[in-house]
C-alpha positions as CSV (number, residue, x, y, z in Angstrom):
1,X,54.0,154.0,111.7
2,X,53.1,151.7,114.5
3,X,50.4,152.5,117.1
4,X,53.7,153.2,119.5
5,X,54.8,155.2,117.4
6,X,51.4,157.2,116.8
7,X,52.0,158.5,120.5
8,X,53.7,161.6,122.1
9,X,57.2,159.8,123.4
10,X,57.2,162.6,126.3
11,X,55.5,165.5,127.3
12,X,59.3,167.1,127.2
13,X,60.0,166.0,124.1
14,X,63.1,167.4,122.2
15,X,63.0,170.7,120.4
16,X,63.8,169.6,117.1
17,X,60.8,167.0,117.6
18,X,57.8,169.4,118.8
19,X,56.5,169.5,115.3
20,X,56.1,166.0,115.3
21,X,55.0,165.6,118.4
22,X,51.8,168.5,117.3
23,X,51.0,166.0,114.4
24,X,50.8,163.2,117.0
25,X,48.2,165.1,119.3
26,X,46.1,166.0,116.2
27,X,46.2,162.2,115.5
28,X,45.0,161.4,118.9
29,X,42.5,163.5,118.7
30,X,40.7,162.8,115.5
31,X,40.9,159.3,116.4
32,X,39.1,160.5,120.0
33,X,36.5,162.4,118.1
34,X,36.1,159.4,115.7
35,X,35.5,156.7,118.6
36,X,33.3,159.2,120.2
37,X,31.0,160.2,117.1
38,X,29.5,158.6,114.0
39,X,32.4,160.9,112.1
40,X,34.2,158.9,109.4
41,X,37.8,160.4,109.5
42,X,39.6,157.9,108.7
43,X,40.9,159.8,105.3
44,X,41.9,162.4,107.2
45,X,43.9,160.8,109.7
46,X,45.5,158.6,107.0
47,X,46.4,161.8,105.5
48,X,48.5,163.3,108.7
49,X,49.8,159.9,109.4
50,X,51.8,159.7,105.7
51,X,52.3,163.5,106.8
52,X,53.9,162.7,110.3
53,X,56.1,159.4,107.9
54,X,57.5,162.0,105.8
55,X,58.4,164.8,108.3
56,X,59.7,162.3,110.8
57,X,62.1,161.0,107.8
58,X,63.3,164.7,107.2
59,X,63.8,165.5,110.4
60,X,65.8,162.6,111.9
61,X,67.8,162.6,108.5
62,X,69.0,166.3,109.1
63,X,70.2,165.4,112.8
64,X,72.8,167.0,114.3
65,X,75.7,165.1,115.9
66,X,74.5,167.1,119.3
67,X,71.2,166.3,118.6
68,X,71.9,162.6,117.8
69,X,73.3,163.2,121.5
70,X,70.0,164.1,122.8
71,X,67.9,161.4,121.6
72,X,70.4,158.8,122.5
73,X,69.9,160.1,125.8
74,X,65.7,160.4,125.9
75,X,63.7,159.6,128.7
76,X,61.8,157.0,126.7
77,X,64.7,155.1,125.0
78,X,64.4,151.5,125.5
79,X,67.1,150.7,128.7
80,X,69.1,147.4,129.3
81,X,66.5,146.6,131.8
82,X,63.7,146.9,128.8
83,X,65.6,144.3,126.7
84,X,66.0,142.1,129.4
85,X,62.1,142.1,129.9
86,X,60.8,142.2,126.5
87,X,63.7,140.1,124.7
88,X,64.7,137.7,126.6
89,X,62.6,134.0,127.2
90,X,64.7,133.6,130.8
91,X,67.4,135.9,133.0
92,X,68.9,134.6,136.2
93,X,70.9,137.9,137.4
94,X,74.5,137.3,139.2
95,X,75.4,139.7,141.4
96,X,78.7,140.7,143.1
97,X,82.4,140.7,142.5
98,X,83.4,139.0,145.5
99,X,85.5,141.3,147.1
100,X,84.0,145.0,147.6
101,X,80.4,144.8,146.8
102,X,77.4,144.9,144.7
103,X,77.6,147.8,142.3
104,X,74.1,148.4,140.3
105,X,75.2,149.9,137.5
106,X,76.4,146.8,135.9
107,X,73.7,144.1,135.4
108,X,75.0,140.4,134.6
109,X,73.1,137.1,134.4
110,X,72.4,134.2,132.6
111,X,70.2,134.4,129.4
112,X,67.7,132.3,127.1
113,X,66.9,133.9,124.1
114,X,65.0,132.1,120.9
115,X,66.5,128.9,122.6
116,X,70.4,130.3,122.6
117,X,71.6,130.7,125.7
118,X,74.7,133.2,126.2
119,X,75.5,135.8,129.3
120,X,74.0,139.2,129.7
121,X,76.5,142.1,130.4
122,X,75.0,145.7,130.4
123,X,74.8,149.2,131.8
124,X,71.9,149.6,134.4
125,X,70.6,153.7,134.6
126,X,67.7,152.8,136.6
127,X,64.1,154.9,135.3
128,X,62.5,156.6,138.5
129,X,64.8,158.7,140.5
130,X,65.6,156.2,143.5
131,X,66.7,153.8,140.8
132,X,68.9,156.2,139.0
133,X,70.7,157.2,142.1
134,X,71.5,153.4,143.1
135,X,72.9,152.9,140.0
136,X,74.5,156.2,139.9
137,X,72.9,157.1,136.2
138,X,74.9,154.2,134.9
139,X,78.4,155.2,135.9
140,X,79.6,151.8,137.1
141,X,82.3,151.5,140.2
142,X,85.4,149.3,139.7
143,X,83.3,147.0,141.6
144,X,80.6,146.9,138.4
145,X,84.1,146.0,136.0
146,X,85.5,143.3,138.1
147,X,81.7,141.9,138.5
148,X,81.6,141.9,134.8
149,X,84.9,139.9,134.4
150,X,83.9,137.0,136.8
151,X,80.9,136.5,135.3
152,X,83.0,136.6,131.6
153,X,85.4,134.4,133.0
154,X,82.3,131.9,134.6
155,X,80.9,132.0,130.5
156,X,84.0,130.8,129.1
157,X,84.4,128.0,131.2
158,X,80.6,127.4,130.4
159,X,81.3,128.1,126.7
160,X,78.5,130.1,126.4
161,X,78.8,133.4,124.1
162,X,78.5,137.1,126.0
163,X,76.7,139.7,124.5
164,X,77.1,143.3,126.4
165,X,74.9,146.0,126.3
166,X,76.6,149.6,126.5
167,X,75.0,152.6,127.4
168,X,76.8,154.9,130.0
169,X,78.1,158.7,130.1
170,X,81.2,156.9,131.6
171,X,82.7,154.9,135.0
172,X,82.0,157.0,137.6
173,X,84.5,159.6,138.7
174,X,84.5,159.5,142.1
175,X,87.4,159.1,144.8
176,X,86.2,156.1,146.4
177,X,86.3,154.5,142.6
178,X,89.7,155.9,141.9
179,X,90.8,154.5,145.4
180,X,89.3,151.1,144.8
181,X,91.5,150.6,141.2
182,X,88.8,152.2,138.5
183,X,91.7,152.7,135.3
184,X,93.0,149.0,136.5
185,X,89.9,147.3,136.9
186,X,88.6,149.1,133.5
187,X,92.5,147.9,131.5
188,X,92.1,144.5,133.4
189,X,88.8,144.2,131.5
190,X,89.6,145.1,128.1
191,X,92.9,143.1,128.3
192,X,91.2,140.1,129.2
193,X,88.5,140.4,127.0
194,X,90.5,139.8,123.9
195,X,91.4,136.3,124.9
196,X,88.2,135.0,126.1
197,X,87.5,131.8,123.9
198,X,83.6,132.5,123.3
199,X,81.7,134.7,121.3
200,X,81.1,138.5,122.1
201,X,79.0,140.6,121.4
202,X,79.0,144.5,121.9
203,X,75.8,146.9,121.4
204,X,76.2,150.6,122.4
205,X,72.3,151.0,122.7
206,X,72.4,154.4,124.4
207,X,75.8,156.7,125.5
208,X,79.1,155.1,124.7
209,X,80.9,157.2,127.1
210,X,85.1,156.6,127.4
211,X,86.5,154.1,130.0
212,X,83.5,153.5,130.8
213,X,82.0,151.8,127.9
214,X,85.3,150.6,126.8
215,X,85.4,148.4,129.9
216,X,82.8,145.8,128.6
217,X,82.9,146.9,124.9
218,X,86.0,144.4,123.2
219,X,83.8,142.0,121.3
220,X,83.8,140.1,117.8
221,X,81.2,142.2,116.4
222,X,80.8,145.6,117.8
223,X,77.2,147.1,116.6
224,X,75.1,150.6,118.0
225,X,72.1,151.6,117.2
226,X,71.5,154.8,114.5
227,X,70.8,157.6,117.2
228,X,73.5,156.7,119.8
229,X,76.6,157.7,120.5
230,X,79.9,156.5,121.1
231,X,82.9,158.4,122.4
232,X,86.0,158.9,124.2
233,X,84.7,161.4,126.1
234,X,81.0,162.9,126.6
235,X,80.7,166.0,124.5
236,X,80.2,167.9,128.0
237,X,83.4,167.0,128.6
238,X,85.7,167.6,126.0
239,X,83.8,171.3,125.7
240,X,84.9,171.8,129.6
241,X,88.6,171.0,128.8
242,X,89.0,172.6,125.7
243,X,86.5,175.8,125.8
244,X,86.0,175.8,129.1
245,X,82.0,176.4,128.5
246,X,79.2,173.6,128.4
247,X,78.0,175.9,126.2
248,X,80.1,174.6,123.5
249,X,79.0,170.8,123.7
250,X,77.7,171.0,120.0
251,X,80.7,172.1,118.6
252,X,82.6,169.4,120.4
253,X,80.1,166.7,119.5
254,X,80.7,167.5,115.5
255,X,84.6,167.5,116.4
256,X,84.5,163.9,118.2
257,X,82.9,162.4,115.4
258,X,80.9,160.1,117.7
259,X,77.3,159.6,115.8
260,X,77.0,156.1,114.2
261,X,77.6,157.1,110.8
262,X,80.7,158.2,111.8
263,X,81.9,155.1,113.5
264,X,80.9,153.1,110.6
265,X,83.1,155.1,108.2
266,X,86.1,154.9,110.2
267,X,85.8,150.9,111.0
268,X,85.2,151.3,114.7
269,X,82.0,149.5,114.9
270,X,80.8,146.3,112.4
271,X,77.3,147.2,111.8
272,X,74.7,150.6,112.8
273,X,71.3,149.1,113.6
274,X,68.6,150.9,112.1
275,X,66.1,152.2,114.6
276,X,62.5,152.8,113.9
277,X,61.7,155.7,112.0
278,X,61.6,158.8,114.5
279,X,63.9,156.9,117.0
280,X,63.8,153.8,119.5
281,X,61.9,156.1,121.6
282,X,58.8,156.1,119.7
283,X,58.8,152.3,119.1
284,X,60.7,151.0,122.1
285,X,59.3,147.3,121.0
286,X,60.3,147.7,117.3
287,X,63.7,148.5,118.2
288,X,64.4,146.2,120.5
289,X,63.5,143.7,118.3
290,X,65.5,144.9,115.9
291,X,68.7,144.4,118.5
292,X,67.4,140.8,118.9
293,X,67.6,139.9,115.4
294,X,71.0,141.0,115.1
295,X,72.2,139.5,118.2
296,X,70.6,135.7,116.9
297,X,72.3,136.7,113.2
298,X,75.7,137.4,114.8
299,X,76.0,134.7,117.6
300,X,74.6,132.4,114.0
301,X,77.9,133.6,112.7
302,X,80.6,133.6,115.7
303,X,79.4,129.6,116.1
304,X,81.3,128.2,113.4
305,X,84.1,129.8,114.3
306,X,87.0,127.8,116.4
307,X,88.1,129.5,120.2
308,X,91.5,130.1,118.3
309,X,90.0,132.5,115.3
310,X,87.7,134.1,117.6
311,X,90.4,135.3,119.8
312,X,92.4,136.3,116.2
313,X,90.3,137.8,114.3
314,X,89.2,139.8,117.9
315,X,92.8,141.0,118.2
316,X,93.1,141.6,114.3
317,X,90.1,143.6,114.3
318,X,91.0,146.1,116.9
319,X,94.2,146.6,115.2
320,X,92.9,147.8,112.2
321,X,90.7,150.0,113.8
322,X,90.6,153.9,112.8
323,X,91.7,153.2,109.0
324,X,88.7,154.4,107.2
325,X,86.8,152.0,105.5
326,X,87.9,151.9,101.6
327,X,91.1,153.9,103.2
């Protein structure tokens, strides 16, 4: 494991990860008691770091879809802002739609990357509290969708590829957002982005939640990393409507077959990206570099393709989606 990795992700770490996160302190402590002493335990802690390998594999193999849930959402998961800082070589941010406002939850700019240059869609949830309540936890305004379409529509003139970044609950709910045109501004999106002439990119990094992630997530290549989630509806959600008790979110998460594995089987995303073993969390650098090999394979790909059979094989793609794979 890497020395990221060889750390305690949070002090709340997830149930299903406290025996890991024991094995960690131990870790940290030999090593402490090692620096501190003329002790040679070096054996030892090579010993509980192929132990802590091992049980991590086990563990993260045996997920549950509500657990997968859980770690898509963890404190420490690498954020669109995170790949902005550590993956990209340049970002100039854009901001506004031009008609209500600035919404936060949506991010766009310009981006340099490896020397390929391509716009940067991508949920914002902000990290300390102030942040997360500007940006409303990532639940972007119609405001935040029609941003995201300029700025689309300003790449395609500049015929430079988009890649978006989704990781939202879902658009947020509110009056003011359903007064403003949130379905319309959300269907305006996903209409237009199937006859954008460039290259597009979609990575649910996080939550895929509904309209929400829908509304920047039509693309050439549709990818997600191994422990999100993508959905029509948060599991939450469906367990209010249909059992009328949060308490029955893992049952509904196992009946919206949202995990990655899932997805993959049915042909609704192109690729899982594999994240480091015991989750992006634990190795927020190994992961996102992970997502930025992909991203330079796949824009590789998309730029031998014409305008005209990137906008077919878009549409023909989403056509044949939900026929299993093999089906």
């Amino acid at each position: 494991m890497t020395e990221a990795s060889a750390k305690p992700a949070a002090t709340d770490g997830l149930a299903f990860e406290r025996p890991l996160l024991e094995l960690e302190q131990k870790i940290q402590e030999l090593r402490k008691l090692a620096s501190g002493t003329h002790l040679e335990l070096a054996g030892e802690i090579q010993g509980l770091e192929d132990r802590l390998r091992r049980q991590a594999a086990e563990v993260y193999a045996q997920l549950s879809a509500w657990e997968r849930v859980n770690v898509a959402r963890h404190a420490a998961r690498p954020l669109t802002q995170d790949y902005i800082e550590q993956m990209l070589d340049d970002f100039v941010e854009l901001q506004g739609d031009r008609v209500f406002g600035e919404d936060r939850a949506i991010v766009t700019g310009l981006a340099t990357m490896a020397g390929v240059r391509f716009l940067l869609v991508g949920h914002r949830k902000g990290k300390t509290l102030k942040d997360k309540l500007a940006c409303n936890f990532g639940c972007a305004h119609p405001e935040g969708y029609r941003k995201a379409l300029q700025k689309m529509r300003l790449a395609a003139k500049m015929k430079l590829p988009i890649v978006t970044f989704i990781n939202t609950p879902g658009a947020y709910p509110g009056i003011g957002a359903e007064e403003r045109g949130q379905a319309a501004a959300i269907a305006t999106n996903i209409l237009e982005m199937f006859n954008l002439p460039v290259p597009i990119l979609c990575i649910v990094i996080g939550e895929g939640g509904s309209g929400g992630a829908l509304g920047i997530g039509v693309g050439d290549r549709v990818g997600m990393l191994e422990n999100s989630y993508y959905s029509v509806i948060t599991p939450e959600g469906c367990a209010a409507i249909l059992w009328k008790s949060g308490d029955k979110a893992p049952d509904a998460a196992e009946a919206l077959k949202l995990t990655s594995k899932d997805l993959l089987r049915l042909g609704l995303v192109d690729k899982v990206i594999e994240e480091p073993l015991g989750g992006a969390h634990r190795d927020p650098k190994g992961a996102i570099e992970r997502v930025k090999a992909q991203i330079l394979e796949w824009l590789h790909d998309l730029g031998k393709l014409t305008p005209d059979q990137l906008v077919e094989q878009r549409f023909e793609k989403f056509r044949r989606m939900g026929v299993p794979v093999g089906g």
